[in-house]
PDB file of N, H, CA, C and O in Angstrom:
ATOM      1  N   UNK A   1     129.329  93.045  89.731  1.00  0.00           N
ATOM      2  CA  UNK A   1     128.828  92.592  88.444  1.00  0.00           C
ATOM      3  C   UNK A   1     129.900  92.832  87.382  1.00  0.00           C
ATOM      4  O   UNK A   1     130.456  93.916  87.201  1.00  0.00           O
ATOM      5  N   UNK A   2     130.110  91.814  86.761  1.00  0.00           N
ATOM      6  H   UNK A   2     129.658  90.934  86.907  1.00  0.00           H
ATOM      7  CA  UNK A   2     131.292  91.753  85.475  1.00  0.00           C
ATOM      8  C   UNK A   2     130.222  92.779  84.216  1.00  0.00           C
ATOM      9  O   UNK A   2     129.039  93.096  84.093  1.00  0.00           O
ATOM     10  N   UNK A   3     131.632  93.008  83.421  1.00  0.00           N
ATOM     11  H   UNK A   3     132.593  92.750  83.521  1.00  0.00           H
ATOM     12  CA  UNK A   3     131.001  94.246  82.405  1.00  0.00           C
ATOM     13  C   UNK A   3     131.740  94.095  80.963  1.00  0.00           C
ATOM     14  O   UNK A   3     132.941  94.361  80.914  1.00  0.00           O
ATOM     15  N   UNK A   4     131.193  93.759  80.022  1.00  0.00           N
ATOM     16  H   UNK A   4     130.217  93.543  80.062  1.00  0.00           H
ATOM     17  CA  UNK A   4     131.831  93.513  78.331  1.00  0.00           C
ATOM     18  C   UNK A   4     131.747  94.850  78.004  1.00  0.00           C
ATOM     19  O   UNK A   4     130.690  95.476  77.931  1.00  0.00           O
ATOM     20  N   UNK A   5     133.176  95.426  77.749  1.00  0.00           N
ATOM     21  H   UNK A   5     134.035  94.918  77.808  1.00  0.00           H
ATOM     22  CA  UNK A   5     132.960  96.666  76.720  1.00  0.00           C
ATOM     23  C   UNK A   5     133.379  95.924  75.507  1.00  0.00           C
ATOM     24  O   UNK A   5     134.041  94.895  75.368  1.00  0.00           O
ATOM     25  N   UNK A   6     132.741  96.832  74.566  1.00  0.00           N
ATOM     26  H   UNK A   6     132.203  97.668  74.679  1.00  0.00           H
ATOM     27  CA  UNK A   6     133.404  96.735  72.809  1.00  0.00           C
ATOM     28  C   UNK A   6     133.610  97.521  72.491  1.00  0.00           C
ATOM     29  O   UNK A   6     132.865  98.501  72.483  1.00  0.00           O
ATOM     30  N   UNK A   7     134.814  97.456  72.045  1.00  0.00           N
ATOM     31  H   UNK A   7     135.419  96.660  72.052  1.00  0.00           H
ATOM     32  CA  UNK A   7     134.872  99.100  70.933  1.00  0.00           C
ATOM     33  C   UNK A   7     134.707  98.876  69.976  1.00  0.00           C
ATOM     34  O   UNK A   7     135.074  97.861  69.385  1.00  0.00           O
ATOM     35  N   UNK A   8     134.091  99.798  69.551  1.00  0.00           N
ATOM     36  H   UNK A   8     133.794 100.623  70.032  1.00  0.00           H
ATOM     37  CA  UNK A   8     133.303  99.832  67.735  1.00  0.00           C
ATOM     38  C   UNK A   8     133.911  99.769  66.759  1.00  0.00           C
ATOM     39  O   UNK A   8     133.652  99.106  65.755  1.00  0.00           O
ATOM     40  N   UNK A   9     135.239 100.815  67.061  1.00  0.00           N
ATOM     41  H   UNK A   9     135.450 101.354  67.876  1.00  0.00           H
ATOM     42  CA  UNK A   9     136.311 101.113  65.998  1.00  0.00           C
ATOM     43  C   UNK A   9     137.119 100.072  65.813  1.00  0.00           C
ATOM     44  O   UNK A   9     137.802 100.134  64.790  1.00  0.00           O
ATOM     45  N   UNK A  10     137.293  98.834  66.704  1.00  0.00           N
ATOM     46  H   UNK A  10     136.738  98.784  67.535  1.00  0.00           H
ATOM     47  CA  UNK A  10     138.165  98.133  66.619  1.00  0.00           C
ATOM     48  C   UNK A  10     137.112  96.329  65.514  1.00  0.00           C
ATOM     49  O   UNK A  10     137.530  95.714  64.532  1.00  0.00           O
ATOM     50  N   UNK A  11     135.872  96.128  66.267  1.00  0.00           N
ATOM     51  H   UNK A  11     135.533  96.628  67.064  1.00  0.00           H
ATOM     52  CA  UNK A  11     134.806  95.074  65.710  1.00  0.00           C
ATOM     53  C   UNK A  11     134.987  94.938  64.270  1.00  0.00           C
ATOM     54  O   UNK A  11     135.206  95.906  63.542  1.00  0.00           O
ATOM     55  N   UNK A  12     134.908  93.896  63.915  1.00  0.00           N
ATOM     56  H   UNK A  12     134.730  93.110  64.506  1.00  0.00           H
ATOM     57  CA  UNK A  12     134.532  93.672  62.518  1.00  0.00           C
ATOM     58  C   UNK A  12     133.351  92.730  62.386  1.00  0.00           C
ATOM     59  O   UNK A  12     133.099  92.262  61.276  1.00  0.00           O
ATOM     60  N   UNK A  13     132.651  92.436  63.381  1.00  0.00           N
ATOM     61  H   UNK A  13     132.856  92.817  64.283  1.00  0.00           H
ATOM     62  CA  UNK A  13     131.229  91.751  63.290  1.00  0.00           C
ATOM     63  C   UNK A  13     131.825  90.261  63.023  1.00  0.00           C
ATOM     64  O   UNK A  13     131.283  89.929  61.969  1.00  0.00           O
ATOM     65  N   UNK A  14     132.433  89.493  63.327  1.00  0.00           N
ATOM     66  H   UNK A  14     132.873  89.763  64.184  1.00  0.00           H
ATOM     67  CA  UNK A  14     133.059  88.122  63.207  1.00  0.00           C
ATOM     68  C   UNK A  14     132.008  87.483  63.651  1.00  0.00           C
ATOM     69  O   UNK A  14     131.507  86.700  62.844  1.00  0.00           O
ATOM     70  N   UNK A  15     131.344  87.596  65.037  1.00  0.00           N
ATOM     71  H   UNK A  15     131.751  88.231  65.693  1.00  0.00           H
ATOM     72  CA  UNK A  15     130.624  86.710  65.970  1.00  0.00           C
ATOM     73  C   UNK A  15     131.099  85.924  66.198  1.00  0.00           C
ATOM     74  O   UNK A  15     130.497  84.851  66.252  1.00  0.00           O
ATOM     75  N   UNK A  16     132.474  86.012  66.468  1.00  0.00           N
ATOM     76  H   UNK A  16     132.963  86.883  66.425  1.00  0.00           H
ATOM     77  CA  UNK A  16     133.300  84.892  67.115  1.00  0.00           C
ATOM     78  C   UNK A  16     132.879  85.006  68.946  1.00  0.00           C
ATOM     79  O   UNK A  16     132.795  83.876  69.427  1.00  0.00           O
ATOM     80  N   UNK A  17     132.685  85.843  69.708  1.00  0.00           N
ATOM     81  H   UNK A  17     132.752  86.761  69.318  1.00  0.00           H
ATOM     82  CA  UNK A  17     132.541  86.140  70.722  1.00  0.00           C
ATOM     83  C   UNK A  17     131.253  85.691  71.145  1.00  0.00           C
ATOM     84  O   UNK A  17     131.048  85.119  72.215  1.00  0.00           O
ATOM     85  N   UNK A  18     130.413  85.953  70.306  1.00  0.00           N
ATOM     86  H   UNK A  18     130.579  86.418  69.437  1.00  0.00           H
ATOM     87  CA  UNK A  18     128.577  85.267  70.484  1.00  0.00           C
ATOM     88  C   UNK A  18     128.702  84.232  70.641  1.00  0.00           C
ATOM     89  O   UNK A  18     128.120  83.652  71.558  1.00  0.00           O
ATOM     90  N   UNK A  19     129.962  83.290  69.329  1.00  0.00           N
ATOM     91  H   UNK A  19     130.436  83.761  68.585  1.00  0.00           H
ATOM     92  CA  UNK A  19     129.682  82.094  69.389  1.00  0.00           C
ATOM     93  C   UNK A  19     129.869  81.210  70.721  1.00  0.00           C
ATOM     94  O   UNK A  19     129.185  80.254  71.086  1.00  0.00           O
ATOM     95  N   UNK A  20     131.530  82.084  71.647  1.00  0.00           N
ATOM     96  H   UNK A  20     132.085  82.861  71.350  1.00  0.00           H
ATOM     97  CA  UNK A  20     131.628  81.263  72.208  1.00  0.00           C
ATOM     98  C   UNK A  20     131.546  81.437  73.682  1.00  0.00           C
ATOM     99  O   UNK A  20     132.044  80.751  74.575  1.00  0.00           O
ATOM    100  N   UNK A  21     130.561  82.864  73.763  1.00  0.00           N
ATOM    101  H   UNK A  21     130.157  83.421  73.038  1.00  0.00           H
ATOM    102  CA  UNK A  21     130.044  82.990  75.387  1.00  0.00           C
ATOM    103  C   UNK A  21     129.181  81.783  75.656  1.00  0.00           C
ATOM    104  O   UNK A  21     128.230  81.319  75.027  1.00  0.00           O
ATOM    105  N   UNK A  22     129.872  81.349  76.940  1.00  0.00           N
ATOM    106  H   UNK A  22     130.645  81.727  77.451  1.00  0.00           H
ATOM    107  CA  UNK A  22     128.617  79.825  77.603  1.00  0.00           C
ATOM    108  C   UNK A  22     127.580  80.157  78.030  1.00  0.00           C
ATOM    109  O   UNK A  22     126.665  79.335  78.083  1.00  0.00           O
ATOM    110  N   UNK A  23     127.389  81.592  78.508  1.00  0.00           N
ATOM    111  H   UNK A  23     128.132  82.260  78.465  1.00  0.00           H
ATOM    112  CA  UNK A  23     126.480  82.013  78.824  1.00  0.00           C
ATOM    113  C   UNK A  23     125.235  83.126  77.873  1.00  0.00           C
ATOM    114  O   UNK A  23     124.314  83.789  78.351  1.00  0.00           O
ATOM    115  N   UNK A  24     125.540  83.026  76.826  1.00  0.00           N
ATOM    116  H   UNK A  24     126.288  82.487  76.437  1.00  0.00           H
ATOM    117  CA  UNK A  24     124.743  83.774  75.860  1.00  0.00           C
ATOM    118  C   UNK A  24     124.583  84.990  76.073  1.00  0.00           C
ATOM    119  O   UNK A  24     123.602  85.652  75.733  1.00  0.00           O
ATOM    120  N   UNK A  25     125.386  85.308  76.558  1.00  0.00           N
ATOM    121  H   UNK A  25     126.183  84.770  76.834  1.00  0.00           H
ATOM    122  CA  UNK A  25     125.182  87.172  77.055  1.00  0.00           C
ATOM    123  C   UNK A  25     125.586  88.119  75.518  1.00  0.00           C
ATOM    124  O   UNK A  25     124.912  89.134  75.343  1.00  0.00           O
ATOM    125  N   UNK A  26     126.535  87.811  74.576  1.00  0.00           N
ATOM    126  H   UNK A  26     127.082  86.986  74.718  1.00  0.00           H
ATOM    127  CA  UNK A  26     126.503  88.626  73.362  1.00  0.00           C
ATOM    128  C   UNK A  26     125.667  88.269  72.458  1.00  0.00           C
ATOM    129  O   UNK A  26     125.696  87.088  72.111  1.00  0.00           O
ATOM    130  N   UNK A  27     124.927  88.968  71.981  1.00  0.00           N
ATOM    131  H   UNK A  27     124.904  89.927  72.264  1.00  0.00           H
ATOM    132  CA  UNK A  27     124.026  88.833  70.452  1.00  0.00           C
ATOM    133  C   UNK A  27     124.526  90.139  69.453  1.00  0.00           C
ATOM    134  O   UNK A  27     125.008  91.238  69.727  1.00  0.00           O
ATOM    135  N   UNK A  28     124.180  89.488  68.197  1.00  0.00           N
ATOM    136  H   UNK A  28     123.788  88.595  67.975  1.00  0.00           H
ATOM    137  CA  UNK A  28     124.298  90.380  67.733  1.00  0.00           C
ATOM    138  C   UNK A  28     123.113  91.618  67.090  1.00  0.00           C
ATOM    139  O   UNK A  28     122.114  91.274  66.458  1.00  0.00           O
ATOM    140  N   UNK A  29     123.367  92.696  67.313  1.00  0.00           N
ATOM    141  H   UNK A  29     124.179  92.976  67.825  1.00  0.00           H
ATOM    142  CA  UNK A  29     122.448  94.129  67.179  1.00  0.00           C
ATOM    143  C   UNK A  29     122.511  94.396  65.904  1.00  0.00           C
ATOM    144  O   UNK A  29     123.273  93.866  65.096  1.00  0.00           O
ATOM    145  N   UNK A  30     121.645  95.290  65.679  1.00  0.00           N
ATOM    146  H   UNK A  30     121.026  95.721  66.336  1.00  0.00           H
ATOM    147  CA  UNK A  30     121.278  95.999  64.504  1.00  0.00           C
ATOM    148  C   UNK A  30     122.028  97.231  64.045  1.00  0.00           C
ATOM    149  O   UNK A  30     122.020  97.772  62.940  1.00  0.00           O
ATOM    150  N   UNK A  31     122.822  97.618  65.398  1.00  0.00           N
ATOM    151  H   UNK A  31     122.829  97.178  66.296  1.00  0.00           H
ATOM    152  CA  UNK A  31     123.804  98.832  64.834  1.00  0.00           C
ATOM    153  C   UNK A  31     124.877  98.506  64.317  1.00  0.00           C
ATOM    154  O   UNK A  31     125.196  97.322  64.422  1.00  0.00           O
ATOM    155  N   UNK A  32     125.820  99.473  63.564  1.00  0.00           N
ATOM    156  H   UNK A  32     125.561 100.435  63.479  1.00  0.00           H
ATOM    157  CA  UNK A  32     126.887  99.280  62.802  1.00  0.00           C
ATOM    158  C   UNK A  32     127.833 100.448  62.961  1.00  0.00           C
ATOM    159  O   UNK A  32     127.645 101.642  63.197  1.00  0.00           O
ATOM    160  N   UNK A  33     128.916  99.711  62.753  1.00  0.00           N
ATOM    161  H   UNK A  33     129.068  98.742  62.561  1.00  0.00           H
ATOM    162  CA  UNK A  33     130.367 101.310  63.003  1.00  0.00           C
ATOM    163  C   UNK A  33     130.266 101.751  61.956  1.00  0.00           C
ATOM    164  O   UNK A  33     129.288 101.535  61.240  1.00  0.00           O
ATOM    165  N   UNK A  34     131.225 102.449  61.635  1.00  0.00           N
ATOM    166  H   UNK A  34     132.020 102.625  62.216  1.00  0.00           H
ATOM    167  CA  UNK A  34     131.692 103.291  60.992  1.00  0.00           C
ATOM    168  C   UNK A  34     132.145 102.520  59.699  1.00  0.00           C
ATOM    169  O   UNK A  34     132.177 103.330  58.773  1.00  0.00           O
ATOM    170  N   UNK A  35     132.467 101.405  59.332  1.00  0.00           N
ATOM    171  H   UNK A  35     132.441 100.746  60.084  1.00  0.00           H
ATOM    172  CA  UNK A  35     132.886 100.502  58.671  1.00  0.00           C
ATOM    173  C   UNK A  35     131.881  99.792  58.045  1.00  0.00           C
ATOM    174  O   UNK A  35     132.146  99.056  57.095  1.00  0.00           O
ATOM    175  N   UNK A  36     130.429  99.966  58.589  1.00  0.00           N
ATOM    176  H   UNK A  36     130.214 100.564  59.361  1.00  0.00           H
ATOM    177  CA  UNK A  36     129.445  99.054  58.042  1.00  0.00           C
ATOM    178  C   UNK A  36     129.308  97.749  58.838  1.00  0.00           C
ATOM    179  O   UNK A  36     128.188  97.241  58.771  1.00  0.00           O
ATOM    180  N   UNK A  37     130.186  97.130  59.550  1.00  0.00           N
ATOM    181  H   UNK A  37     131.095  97.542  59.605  1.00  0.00           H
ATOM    182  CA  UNK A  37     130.176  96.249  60.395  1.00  0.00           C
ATOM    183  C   UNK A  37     128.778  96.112  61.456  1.00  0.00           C
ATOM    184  O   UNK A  37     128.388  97.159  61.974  1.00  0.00           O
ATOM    185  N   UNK A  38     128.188  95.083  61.705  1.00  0.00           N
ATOM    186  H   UNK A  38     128.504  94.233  61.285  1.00  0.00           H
ATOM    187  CA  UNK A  38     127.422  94.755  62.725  1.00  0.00           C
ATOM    188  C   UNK A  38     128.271  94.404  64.029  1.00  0.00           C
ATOM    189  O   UNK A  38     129.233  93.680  64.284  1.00  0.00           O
ATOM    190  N   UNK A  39     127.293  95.428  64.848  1.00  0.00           N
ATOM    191  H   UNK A  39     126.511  96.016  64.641  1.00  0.00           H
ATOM    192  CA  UNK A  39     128.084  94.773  66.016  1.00  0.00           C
ATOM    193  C   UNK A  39     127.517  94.048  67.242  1.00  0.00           C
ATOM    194  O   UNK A  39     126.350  94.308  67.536  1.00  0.00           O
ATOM    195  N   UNK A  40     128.145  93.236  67.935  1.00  0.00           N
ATOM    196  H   UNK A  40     129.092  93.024  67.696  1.00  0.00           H
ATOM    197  CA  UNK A  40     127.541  92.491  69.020  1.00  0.00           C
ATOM    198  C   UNK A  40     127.727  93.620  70.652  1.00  0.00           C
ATOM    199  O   UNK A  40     128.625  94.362  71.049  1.00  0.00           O
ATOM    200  N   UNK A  41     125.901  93.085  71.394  1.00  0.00           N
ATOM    201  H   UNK A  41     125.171  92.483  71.071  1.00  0.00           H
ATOM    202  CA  UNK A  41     126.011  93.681  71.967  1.00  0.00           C
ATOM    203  C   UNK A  41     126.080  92.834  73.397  1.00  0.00           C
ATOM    204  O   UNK A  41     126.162  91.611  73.285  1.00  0.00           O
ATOM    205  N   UNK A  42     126.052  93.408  74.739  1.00  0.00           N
ATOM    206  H   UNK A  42     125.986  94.401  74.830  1.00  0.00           H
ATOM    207  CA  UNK A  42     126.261  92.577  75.817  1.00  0.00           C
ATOM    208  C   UNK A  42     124.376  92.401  76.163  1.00  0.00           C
ATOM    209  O   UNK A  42     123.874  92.926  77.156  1.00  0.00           O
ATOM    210  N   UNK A  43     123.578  91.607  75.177  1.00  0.00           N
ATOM    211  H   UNK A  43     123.986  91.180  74.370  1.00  0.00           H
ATOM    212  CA  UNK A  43     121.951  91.569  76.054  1.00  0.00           C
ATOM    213  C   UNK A  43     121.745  91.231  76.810  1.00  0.00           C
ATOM    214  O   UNK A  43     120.723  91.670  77.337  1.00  0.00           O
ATOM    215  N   UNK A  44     122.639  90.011  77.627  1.00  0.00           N
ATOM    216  H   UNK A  44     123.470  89.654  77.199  1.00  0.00           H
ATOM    217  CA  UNK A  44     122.407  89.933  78.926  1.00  0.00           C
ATOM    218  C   UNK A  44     123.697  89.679  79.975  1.00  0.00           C
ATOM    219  O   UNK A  44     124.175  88.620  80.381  1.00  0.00           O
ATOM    220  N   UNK A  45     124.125  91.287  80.293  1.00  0.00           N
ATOM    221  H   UNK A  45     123.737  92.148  79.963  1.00  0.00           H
ATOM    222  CA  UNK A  45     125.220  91.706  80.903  1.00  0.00           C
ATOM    223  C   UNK A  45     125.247  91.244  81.979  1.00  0.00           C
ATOM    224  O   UNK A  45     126.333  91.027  82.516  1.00  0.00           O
ATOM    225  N   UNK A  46     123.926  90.929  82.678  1.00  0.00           N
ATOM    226  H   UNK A  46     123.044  91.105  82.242  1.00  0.00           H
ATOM    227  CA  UNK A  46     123.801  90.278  84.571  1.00  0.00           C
ATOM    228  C   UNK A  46     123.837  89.233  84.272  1.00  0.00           C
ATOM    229  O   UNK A  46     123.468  88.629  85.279  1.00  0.00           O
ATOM    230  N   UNK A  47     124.111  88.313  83.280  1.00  0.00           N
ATOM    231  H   UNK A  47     124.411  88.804  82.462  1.00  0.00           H
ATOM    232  CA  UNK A  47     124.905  86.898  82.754  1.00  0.00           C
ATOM    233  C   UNK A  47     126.049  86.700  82.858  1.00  0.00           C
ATOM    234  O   UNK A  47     126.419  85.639  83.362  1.00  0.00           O
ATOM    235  N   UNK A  48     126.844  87.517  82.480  1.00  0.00           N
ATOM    236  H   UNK A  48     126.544  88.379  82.070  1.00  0.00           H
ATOM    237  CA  UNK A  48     128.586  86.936  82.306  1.00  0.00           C
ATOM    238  C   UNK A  48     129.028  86.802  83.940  1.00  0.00           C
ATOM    239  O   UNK A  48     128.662  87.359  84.975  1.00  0.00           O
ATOM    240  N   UNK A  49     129.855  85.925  83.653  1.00  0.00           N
ATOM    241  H   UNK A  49     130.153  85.473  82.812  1.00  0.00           H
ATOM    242  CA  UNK A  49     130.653  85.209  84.687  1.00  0.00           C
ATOM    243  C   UNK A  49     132.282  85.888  84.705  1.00  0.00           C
ATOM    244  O   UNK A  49     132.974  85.723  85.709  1.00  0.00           O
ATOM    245  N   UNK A  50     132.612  86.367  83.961  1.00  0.00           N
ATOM    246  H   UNK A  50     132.050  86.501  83.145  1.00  0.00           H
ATOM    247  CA  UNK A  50     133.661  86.877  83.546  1.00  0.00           C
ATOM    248  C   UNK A  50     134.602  85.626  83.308  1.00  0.00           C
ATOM    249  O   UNK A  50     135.516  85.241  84.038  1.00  0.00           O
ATOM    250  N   UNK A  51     134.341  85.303  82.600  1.00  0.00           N
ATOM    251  H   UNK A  51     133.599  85.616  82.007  1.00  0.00           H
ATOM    252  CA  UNK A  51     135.120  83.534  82.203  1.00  0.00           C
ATOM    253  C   UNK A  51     136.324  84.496  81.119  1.00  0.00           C
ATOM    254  O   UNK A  51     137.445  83.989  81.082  1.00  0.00           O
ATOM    255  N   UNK A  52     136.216  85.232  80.645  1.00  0.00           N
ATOM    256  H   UNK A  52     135.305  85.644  80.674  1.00  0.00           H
ATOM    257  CA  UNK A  52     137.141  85.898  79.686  1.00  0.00           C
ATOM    258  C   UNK A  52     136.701  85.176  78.253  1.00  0.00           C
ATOM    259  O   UNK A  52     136.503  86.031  77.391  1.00  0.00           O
ATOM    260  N   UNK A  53     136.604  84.514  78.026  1.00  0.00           N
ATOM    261  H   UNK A  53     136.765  83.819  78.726  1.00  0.00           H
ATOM    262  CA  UNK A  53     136.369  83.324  76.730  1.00  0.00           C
ATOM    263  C   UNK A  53     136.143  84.525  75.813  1.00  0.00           C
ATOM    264  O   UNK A  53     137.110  84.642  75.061  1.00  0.00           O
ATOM    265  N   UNK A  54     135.185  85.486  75.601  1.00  0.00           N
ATOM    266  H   UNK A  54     134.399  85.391  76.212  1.00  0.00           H
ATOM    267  CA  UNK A  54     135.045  86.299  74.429  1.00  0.00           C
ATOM    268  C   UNK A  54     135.950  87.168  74.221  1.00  0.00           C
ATOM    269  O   UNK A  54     136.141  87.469  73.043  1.00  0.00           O
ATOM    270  N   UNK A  55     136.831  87.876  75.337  1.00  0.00           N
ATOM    271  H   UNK A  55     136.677  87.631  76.294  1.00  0.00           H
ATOM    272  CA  UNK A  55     137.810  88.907  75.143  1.00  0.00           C
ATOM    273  C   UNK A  55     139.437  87.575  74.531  1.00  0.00           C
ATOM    274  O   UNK A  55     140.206  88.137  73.752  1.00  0.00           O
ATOM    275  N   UNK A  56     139.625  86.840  74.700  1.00  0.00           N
ATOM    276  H   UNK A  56     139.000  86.383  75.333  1.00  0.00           H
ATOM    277  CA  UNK A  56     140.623  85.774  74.551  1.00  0.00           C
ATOM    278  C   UNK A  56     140.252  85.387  73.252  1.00  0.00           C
ATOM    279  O   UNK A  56     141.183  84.924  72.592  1.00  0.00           O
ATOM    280  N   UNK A  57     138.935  85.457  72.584  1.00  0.00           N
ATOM    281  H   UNK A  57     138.180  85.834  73.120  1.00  0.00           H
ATOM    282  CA  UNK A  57     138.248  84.637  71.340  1.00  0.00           C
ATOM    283  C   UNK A  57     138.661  86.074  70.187  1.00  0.00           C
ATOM    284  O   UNK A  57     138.922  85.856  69.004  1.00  0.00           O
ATOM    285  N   UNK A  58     138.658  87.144  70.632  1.00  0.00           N
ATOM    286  H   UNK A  58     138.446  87.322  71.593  1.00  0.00           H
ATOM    287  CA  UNK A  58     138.622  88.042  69.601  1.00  0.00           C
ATOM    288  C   UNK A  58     139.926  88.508  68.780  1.00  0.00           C
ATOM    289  O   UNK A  58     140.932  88.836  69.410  1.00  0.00           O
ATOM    290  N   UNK A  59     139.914  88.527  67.816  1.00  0.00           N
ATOM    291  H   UNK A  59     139.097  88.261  67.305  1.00  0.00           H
ATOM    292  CA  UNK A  59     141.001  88.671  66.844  1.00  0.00           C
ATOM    293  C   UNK A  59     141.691  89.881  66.737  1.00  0.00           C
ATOM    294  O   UNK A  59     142.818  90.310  66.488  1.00  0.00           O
ATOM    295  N   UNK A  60     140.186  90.391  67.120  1.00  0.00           N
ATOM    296  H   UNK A  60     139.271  90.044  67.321  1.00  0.00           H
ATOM    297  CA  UNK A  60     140.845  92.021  66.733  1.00  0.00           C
ATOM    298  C   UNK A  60     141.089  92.873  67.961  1.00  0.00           C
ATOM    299  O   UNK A  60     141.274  94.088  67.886  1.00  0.00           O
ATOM    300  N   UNK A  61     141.084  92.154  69.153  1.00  0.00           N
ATOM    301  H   UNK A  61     140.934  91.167  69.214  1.00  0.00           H
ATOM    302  CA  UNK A  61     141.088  92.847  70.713  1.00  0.00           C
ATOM    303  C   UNK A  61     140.212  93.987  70.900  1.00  0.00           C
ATOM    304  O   UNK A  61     140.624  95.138  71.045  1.00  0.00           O
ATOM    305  N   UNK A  62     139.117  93.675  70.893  1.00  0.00           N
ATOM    306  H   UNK A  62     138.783  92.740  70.775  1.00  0.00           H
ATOM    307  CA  UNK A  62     137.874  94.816  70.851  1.00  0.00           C
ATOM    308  C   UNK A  62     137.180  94.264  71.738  1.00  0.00           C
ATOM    309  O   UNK A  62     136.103  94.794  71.463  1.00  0.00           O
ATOM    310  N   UNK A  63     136.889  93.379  72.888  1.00  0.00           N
ATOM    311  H   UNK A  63     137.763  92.948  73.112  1.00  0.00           H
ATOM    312  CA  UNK A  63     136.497  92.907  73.261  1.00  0.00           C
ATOM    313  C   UNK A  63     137.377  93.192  75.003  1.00  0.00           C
ATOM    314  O   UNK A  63     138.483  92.751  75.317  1.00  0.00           O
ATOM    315  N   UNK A  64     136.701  93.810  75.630  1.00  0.00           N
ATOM    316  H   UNK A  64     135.803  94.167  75.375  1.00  0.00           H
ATOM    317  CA  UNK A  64     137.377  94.114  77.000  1.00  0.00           C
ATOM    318  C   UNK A  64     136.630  93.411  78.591  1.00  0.00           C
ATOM    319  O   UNK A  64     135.894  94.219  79.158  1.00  0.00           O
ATOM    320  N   UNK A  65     136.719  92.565  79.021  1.00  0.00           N
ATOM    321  H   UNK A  65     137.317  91.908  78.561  1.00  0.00           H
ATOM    322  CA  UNK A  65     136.029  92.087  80.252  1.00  0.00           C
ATOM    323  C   UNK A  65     136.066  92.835  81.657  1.00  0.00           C
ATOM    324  O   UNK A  65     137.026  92.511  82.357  1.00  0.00           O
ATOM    325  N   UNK A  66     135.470  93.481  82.027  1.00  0.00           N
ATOM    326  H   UNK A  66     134.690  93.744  81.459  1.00  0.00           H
ATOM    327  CA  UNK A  66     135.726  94.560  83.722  1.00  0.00           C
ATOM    328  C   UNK A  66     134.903  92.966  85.078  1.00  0.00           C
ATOM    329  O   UNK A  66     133.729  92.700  85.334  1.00  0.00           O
ATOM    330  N   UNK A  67     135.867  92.491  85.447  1.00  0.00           N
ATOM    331  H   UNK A  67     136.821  92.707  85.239  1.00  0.00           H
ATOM    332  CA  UNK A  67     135.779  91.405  86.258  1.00  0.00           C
ATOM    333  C   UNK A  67     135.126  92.257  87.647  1.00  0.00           C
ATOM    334  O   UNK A  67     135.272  93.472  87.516  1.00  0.00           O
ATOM    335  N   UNK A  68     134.602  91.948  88.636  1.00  0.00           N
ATOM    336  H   UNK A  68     134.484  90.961  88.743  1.00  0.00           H
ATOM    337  CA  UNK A  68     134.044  92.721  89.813  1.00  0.00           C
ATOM    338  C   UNK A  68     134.676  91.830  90.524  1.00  0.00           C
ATOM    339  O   UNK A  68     133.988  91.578  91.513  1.00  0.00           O
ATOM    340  N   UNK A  69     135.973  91.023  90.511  1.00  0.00           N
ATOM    341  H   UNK A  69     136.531  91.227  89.707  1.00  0.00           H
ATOM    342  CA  UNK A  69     136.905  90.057  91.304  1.00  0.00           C
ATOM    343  C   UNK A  69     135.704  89.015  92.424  1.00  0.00           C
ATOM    344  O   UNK A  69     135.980  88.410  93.460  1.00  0.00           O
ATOM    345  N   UNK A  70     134.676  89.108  91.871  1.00  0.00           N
ATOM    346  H   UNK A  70     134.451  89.599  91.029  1.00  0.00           H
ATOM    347  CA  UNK A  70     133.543  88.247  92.845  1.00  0.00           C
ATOM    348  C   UNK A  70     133.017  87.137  92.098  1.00  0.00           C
ATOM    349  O   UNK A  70     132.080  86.433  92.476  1.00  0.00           O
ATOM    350  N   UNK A  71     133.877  86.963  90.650  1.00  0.00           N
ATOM    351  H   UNK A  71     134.638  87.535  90.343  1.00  0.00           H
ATOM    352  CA  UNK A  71     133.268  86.500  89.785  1.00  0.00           C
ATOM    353  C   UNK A  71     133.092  84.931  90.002  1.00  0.00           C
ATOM    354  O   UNK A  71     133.566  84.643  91.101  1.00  0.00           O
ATOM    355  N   UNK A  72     132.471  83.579  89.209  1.00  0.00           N
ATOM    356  H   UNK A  72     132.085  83.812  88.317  1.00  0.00           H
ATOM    357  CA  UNK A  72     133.024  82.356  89.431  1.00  0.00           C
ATOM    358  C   UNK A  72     134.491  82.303  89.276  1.00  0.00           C
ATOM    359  O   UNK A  72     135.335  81.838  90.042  1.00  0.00           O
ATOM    360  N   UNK A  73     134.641  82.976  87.925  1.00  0.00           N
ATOM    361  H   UNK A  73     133.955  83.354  87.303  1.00  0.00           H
ATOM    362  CA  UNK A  73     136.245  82.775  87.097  1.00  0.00           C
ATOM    363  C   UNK A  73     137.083  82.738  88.206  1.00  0.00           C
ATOM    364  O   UNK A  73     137.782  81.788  88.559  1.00  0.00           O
ATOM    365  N   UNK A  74     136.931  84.246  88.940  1.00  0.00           N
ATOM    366  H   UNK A  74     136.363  85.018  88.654  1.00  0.00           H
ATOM    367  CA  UNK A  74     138.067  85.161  89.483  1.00  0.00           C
ATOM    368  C   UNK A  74     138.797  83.842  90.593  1.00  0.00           C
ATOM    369  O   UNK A  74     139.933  83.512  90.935  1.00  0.00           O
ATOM    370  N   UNK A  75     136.895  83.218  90.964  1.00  0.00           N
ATOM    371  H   UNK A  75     135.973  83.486  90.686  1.00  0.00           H
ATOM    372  CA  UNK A  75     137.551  82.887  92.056  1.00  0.00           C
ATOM    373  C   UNK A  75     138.722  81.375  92.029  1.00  0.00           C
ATOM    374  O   UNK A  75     139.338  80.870  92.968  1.00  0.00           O
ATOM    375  N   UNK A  76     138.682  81.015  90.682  1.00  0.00           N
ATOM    376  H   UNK A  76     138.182  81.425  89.920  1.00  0.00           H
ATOM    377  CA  UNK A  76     139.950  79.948  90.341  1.00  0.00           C
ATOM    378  C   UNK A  76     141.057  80.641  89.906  1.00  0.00           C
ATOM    379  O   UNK A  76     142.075  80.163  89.403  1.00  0.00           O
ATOM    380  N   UNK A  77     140.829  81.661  90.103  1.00  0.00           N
ATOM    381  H   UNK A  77     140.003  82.048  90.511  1.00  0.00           H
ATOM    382  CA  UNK A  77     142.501  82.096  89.313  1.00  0.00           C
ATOM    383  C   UNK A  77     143.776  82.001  90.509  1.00  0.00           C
ATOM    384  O   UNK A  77     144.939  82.249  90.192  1.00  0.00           O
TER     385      UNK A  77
END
């Protein structure tokens, strides 16, 4: 199973990553860093495909993909 970390310290709540998972696995939550920022969470983590699209979409590299190499993605690379 593929795995989205975020780090908090790095987010600035863009929702650039929500916008452009195909699979709707980030939303954004009600918690906030340290900065006041909202942050997005992984709600449906047994969703991602590990396509990378949200860790590649993020500006601020806060956005980390853990592939389980079983993925659809993996298997075109």
């Amino acid at each position: 199973m593929n795995r989205i970390e975020i780090d908090n310290n790095y987010c600035k709540g863009c929702q650039l990553c929500i916008a452009v998972c195909p699979q709707d696995v980030l939303e954004l939550s009600q918690l906030r860093n340290s900065k006041g920022y909202l942050l997005p969470s992984a709600a449906r983590g047994e969703d991602c495909t590990g396509c990378l699209q949200c860790e590649m979409t993020c500006p601020d590299l806060a956005i980390t993909v853990i592939t389980d190499g079983n993925s659809k993605e993996a298997d075109h690379a």
